[in-house]
C-alpha positions as a printed NumPy array, in Angstrom:
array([[ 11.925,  19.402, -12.843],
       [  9.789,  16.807, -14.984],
       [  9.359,  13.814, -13.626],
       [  7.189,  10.729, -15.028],
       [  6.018,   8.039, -12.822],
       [  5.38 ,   4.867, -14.719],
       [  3.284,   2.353, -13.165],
       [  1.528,  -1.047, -15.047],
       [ -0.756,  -2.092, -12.776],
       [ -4.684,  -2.266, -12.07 ],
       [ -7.007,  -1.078,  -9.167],
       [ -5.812,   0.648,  -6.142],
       [ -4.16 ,  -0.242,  -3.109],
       [ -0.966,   0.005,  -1.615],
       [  1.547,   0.883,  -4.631],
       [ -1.039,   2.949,  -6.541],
       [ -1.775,   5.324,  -3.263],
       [  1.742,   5.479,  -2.258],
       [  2.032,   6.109,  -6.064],
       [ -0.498,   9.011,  -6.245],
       [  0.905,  10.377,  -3.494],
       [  4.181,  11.631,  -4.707],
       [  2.217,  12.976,  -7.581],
       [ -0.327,  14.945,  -6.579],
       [  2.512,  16.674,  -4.006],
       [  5.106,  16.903,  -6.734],
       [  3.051,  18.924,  -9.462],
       [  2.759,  21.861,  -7.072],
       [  6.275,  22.539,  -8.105],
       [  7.12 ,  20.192, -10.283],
       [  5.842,  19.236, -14.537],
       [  4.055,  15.09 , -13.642],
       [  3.233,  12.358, -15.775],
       [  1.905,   9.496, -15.145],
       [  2.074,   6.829, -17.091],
       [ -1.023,   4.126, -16.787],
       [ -2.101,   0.901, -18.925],
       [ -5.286,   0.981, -20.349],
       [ -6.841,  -1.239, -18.442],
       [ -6.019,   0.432, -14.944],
       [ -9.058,  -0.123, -13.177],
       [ -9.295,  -3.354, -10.7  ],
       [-12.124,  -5.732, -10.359],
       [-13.584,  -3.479,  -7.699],
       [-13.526,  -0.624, -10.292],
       [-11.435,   1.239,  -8.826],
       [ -8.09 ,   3.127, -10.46 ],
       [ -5.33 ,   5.436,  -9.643],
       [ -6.638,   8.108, -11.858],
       [ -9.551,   8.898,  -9.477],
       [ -7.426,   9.932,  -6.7  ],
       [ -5.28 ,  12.325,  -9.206],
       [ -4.57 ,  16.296,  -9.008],
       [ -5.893,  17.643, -11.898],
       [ -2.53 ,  18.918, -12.554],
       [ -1.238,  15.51 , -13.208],
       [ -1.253,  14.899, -17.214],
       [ -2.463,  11.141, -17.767],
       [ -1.422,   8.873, -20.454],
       [ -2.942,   5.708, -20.86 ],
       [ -0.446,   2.736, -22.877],
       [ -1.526,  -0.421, -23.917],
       [ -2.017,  -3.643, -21.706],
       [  0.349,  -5.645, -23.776],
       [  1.388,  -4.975, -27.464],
       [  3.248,  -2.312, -27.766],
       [  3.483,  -1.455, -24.488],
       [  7.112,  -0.292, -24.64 ],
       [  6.96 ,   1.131, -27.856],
       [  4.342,   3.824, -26.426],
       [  6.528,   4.314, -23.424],
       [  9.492,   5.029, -25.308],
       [  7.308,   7.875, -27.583],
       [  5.912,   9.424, -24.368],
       [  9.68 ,   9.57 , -23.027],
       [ 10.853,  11.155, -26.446],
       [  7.489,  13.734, -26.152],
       [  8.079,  14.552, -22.686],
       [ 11.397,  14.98 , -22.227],
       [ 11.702,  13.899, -18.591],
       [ 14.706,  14.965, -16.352],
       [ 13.478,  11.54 , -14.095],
       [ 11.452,   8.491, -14.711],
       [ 10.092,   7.062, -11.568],
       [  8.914,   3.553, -12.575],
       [  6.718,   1.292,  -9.864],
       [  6.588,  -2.434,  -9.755],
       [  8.481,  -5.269, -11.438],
       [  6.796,  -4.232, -15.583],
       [  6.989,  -0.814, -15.737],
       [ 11.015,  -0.987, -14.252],
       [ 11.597,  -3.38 , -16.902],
       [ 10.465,  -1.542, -19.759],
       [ 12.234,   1.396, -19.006],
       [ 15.534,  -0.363, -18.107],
       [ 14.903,  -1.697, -21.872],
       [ 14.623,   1.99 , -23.05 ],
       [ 17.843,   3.268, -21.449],
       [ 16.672,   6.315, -21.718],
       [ 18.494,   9.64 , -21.168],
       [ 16.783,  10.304, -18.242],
       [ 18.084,   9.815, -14.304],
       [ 15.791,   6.31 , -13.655],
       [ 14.607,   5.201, -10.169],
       [ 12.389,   2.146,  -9.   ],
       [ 10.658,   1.717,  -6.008],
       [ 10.947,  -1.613,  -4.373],
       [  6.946,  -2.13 ,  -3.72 ],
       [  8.076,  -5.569,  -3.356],
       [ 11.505,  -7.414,  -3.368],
       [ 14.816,  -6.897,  -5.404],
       [ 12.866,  -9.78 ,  -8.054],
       [ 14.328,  -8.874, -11.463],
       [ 17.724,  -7.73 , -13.026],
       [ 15.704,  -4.962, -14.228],
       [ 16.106,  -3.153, -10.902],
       [ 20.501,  -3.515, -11.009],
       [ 19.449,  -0.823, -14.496],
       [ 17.975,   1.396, -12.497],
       [ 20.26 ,   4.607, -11.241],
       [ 18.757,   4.561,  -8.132],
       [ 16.509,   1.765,  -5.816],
       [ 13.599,   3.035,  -3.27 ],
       [ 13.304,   0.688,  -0.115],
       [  9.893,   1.284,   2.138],
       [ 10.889,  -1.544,   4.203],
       [ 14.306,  -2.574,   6.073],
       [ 14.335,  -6.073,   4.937],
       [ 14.417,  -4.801,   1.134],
       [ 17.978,  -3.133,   1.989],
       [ 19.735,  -7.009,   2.083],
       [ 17.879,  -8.257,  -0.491],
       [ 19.618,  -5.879,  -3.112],
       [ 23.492,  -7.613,  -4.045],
       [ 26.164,  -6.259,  -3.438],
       [ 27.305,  -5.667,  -7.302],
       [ 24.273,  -3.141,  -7.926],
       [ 26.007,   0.095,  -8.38 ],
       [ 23.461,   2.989,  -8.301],
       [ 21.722,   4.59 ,  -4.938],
       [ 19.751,   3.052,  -2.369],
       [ 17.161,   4.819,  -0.772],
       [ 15.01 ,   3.597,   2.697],
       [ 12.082,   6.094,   2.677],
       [  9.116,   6.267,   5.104],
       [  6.394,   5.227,   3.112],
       [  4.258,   8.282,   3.109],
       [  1.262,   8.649,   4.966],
       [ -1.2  ,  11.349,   4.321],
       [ -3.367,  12.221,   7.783],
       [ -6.685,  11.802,   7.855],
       [ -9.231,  13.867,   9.623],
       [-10.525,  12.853,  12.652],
       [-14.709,  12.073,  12.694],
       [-17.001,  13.224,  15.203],
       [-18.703,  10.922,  17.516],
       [-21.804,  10.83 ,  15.388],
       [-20.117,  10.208,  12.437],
       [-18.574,   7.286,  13.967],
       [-21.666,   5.693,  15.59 ],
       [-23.436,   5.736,  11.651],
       [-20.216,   3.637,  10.632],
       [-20.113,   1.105,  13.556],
       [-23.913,   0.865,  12.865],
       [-23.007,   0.024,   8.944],
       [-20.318,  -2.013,  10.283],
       [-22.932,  -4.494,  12.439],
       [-24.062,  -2.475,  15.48 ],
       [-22.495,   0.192,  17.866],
       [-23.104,   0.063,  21.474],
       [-22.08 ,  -3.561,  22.857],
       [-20.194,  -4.799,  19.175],
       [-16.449,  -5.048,  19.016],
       [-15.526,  -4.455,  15.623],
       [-12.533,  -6.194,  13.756],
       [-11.128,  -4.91 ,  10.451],
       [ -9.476,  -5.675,   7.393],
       [ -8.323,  -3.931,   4.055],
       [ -6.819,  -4.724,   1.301],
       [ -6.86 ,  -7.12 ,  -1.835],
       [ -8.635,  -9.99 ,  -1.756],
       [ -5.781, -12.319,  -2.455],
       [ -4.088, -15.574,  -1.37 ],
       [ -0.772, -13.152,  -0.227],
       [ -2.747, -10.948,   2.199],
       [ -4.501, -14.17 ,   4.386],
       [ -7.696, -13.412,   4.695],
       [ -8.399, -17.143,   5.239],
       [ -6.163, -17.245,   8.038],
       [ -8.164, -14.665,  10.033],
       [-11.224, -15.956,   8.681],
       [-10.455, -19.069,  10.477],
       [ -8.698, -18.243,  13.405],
       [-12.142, -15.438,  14.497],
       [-13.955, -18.76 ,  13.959],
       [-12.123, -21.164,  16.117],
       [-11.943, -17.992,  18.905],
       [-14.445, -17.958,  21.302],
       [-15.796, -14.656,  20.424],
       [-19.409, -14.505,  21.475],
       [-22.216, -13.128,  18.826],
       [-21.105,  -9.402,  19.584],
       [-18.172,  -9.472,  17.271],
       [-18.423,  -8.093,  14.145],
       [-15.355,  -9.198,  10.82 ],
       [-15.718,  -6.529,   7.746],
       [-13.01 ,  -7.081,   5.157],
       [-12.498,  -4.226,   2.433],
       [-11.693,  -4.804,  -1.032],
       [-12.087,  -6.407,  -4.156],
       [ -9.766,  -9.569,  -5.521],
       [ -9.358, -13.053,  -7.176],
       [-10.062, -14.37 ,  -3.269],
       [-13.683, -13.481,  -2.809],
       [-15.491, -16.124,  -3.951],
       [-13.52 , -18.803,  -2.114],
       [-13.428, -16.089,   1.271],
       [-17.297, -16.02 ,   0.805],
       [-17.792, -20.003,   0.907],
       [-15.26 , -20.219,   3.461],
       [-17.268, -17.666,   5.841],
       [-21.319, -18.583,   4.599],
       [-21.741, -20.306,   8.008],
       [-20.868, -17.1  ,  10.402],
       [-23.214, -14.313,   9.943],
       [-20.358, -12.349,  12.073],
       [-18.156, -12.078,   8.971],
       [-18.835,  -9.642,   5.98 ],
       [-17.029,  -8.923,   2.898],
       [-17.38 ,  -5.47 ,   1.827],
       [-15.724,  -4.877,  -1.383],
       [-14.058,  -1.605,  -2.419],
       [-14.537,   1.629,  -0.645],
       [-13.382,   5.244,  -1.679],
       [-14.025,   6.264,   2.205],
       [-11.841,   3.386,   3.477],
       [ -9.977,   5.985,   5.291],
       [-13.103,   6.653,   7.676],
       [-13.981,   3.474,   8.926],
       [-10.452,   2.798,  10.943],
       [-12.079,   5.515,  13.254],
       [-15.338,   3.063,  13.764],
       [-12.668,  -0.152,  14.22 ],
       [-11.762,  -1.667,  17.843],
       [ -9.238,  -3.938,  16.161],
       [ -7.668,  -3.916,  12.467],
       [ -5.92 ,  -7.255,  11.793],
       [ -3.032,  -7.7  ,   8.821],
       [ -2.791, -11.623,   8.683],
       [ -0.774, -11.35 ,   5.121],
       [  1.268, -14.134,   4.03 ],
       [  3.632, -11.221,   1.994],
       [  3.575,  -7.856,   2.597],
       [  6.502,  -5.544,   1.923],
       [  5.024,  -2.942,   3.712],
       [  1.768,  -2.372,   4.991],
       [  0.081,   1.16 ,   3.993],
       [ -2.822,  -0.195,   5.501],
       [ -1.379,  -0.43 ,   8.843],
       [ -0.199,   2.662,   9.12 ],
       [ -3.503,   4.368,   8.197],
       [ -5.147,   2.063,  10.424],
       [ -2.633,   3.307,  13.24 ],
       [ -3.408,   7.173,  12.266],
       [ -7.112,   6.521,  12.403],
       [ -5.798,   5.386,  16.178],
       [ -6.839,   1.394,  15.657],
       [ -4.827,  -1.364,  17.673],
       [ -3.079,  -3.555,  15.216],
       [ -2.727,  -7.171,  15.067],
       [ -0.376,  -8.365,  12.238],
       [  1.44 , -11.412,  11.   ],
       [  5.185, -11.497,  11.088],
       [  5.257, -11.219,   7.188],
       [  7.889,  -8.961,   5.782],
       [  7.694,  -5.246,   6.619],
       [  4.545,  -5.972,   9.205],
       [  6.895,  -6.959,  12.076],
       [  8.894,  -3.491,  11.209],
       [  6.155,  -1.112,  11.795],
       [  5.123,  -3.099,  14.921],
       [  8.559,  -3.329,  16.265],
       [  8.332,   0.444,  15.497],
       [  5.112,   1.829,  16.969],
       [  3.478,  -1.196,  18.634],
       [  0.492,  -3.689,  18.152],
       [  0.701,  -7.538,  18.431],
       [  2.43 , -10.291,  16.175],
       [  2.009, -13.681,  15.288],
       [  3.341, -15.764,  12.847],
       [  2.289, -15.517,   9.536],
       [ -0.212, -18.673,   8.637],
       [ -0.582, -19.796,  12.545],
       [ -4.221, -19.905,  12.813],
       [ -4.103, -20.781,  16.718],
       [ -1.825, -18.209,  17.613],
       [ -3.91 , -15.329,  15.965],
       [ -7.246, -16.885,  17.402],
       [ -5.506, -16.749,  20.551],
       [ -4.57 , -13.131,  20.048],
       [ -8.257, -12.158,  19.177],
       [ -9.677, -13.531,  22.195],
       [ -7.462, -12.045,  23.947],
       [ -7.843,  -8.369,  22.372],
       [-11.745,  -8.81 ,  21.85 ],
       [-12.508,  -9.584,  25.526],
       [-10.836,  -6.338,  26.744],
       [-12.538,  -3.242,  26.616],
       [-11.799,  -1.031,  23.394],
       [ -8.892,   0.827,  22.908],
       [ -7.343,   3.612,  20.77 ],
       [ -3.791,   3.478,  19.813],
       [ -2.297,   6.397,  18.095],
       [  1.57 ,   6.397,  17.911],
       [  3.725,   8.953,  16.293],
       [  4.046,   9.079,  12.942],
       [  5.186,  12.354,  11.611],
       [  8.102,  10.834,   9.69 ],
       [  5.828,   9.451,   7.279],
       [  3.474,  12.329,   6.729],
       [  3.668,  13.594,   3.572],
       [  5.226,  16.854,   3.574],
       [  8.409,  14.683,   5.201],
       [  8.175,  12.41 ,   3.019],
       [  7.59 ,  14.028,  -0.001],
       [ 10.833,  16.243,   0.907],
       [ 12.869,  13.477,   1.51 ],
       [ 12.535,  11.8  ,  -1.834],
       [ 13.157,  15.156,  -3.745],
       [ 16.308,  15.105,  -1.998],
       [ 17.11 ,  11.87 ,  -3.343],
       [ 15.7  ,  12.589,  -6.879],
       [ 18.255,  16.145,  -6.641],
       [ 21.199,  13.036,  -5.688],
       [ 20.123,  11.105,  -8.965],
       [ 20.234,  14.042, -11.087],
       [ 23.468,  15.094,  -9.801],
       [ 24.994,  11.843, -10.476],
       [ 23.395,  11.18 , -13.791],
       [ 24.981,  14.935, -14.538],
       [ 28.746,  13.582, -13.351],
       [ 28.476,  10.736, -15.318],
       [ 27.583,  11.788, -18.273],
       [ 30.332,  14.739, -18.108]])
């Protein structure tokens, strides 16, 4: 099969790792493309393209002009049996194209733009995407697990070198956060509510990643030494091992990749109610409160940081990859089969 992913966006988080994902496990078997702007790389640097399999052929499209014009001569060149597009842009443009091709979106976010009713089949990651598509849309819905890939586990050693880069190990209770540094993901709300906890000096706030946010996060925090932002990290995935507590506090989230590599790295999780947050605490545990409440999540954090540390490792073999991975070929095989009885 050839299959093109199509994805407009910048940096990487959430989309673009559940994005690389499929890739890098589809070109075992499969002819990839992915299909990138030019200006992929976030403010942190960071890009998609550095987590790619080699096998994965690149193109890079413009920002803006001409944008579809270069998709639509890298859909004639390639020939694809299905074009996977990501986010609200890229679904767009190729719902302009109408190409020849089986088409699928993933909903990375919410059912936003007629674009998506174009589209011969929808992707849900989260259960409270399935009733925001209408009624009238008339391809194939999809709920997948959003895929997870396992990380390995660090010795004790290993861990004690993070903790110590994260403020201290023996005697510091470490709270984490990851992800963009954005209004959406309420960084300022946890900011706040570890400030108006009673804490003690022991605790210890590092917040991953890069965004539009930092400056204003960095003013808001200058007068607690306990709270750090450390911008973008390609080990990410190693420091949920050196965390007591990871906290999601997002004012939107459709559904948190974060939390569940924070839950394989065996991390308690604290999350707002936001969107798909309250589904994959409903579903393997952790604490909610609601999204904004600054009282309720000190509250929670005084209660979590005065008890002794924890690891929390639920089940979560429905999202790793191989599962996954297998279930969306199976829907892919659906689209291609219907695409083929249509156009019969």
């Amino acid at each position: 099969m050839k299959i093109l992913h199509v994805i407009l966006s910048q940096g990487f988080a959430g989309s673009e790792r559940s994005t690389v994902e499929s890739c890098n496990w589809q070109c075992h078997r499969h002819q990839v493309t992915l299909a990138v702007r030019r200006g992929h790389r976030g403010r942190g640097k960071a890009s998609i393209v550095d987590h790619l399999d080699p096998r994965v052929a690149v193109v890079e499209l413009p920002d803006r002009l001409g944008t579809q014009r270069a998709l639509g001569r890298l859909i004639e060149r390639v020939a694809p049996d299905l074009i996977h597009a990501h986010l609200r842009r890229s679904t767009r443009l190729v719902a302009r194209l109408d190409p020849a091709a089986a088409t699928v979106a993933t909903l990375h976010v919410s059912y936003n733009a007629d674009c998506f009713g174009a589209m011969d089949g929808l992707i849900c990651n989260a259960r409270w995407q399935l009733a925001d598509i209408p009624g009238s849309y008339g391809g194939a819905i999809f709920k997948a697990h959003n895929s997870l890939q396992p990380h390995r586990r660090l010795g004790p050693d290993d861990i004690a070198a993070l903790r110590e880069d994260l403020g201290g190990n023996a005697g510091y209770f470490h709270v984490g956060g990851v992800g963009r540094l954005t209004w959406k993901k309420g960084w300022d709300v946890l900011i706040k509510a570890l400030m108006a906890a009673d804490l003690g000096s022991g605790v210890r706030l590092n917040l991953f990643g890069a965004g539009s946010s930092a400056s204003s996060l960095r003013r808001l925090a200058r007068n607690d030494s306990r709270v750090r932002l450390r911008g973008y990290r390609q080990n990410i995935k190693d420091y949920y091992q050196a965390f007591d507590l990871f906290v999601c506090p997002s004012r939107f989230e459709p559904l948190p990749r974060v939390m569940l590599e924070a839950m394989d790295g065996g991390v308690p999780v604290i999350a707002s109610d936001a969107g798909g947050c309250r589904e994959l605490i409903e579903d393997y545990g952790g604490d909610l409160f609601p999204s904004g409440d600054v009282d309720s999540l000190a509250r929670l954090l005084q209660r979590r940081c005065s008890e002794p540390p924890r690891r929390h490792r639920p089940d979560l073999s429905v999202h790793h990859l191989p599962a996954a991975a297998a279930e969306m070929e199976r829907f892919y095989q659906r689209l291609l089969a219907r695409r083929s009885q249509d156009s019969a």
